[in-house]
C-alpha positions in Angstrom: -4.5 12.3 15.0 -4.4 10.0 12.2 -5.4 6.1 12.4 -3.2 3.4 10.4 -5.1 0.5 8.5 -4.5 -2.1 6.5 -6.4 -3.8 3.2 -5.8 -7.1 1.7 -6.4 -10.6 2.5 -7.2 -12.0 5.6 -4.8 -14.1 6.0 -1.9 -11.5 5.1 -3.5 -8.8 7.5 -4.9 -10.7 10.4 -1.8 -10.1 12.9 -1.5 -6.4 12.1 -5.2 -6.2 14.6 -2.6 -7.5 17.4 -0.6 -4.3 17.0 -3.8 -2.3 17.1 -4.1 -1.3 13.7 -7.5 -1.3 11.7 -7.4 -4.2 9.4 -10.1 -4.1 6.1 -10.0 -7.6 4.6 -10.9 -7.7 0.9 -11.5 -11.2 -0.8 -11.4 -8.8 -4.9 -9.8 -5.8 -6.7 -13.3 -4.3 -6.3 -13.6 -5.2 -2.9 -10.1 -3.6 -2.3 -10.7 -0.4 -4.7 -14.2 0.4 -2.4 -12.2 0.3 1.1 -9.3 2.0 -0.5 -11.6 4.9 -1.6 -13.8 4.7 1.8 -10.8 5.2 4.1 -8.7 7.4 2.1 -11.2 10.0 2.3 -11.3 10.1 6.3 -8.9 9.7 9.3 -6.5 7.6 7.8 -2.7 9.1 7.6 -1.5 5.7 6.7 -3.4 2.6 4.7 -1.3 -0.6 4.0 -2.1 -2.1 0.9 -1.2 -5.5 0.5 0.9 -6.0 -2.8 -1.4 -8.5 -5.0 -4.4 -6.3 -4.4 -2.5 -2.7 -5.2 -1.2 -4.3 -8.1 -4.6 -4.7 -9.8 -5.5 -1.2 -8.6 -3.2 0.8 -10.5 -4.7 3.7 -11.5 -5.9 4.7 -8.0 -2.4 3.7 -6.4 -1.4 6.1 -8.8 -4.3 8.9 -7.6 -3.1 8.3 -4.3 0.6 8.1 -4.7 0.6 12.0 -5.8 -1.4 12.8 -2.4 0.5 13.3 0.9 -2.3 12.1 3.0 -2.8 8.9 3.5 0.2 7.7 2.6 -0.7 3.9 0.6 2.3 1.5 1.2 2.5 -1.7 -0.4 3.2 -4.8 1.9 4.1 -8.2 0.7 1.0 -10.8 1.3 1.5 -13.9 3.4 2.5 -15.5 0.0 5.9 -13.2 -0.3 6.7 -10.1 -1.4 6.0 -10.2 -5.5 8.6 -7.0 -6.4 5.5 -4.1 -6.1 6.8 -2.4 -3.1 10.9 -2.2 -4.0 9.9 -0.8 -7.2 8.1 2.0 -5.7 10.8 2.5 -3.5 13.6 2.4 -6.8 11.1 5.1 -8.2 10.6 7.3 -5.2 14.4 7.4 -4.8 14.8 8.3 -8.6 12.3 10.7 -8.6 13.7 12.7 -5.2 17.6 12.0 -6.5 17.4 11.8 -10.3 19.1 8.7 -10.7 19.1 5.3 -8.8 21.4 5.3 -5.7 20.3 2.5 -3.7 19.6 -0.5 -6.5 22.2 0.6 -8.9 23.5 -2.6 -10.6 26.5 -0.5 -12.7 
């Protein structure tokens, strides 16, 4: 069975440890990149990323985009959502479809 954790700022992924998920603060992009490696090799099925760190990762979002295990979802910091994650989603649905269903502004 898989395990679901979560990287990014403490402050942004404190309260996911009250809904028993594995939380991996990370205070830099290098920080971030080593935990994101780390877990993504092992029991993880899911790993939250929080948007301003996946952001400055984007070559390994990428690398682990293609994979189908773990799954790396971006989540908007305790800052706000900065656009990172609805983009991924705009481009998911694109890819699967072939054109944009859901944010079509026609």
């Amino acid at each position: 069975m898989y395990k679901i954790g979560v990287i990014g700022d403490y402050d942004s992924i404190c309260g996911f440890g009250a809904l028993g998920l594995d939380i991996y603060p990370a205070g830099s992009a290098e920080e971030g990149a080593a935990l994101l490696k780390r877990l993504a090799g092992g029991e993880y099925g899911i790993l939250y990323v929080t948007e301003p760190l996946i952001e400055q990762l984007p070559e390994l979002f990428e690398k682990y985009r293609q994979r189908r295990v773990p799954a790396v979802i971006p989540i908007p910091s305790s800052r706000g959502a900065t656009g990172f994650g609805v983009a991924q989603v705009k481009r998911y649905v694109e890819q699967a479809v072939g054109s944009d269903i859901i944010f079509n502004e026609d």
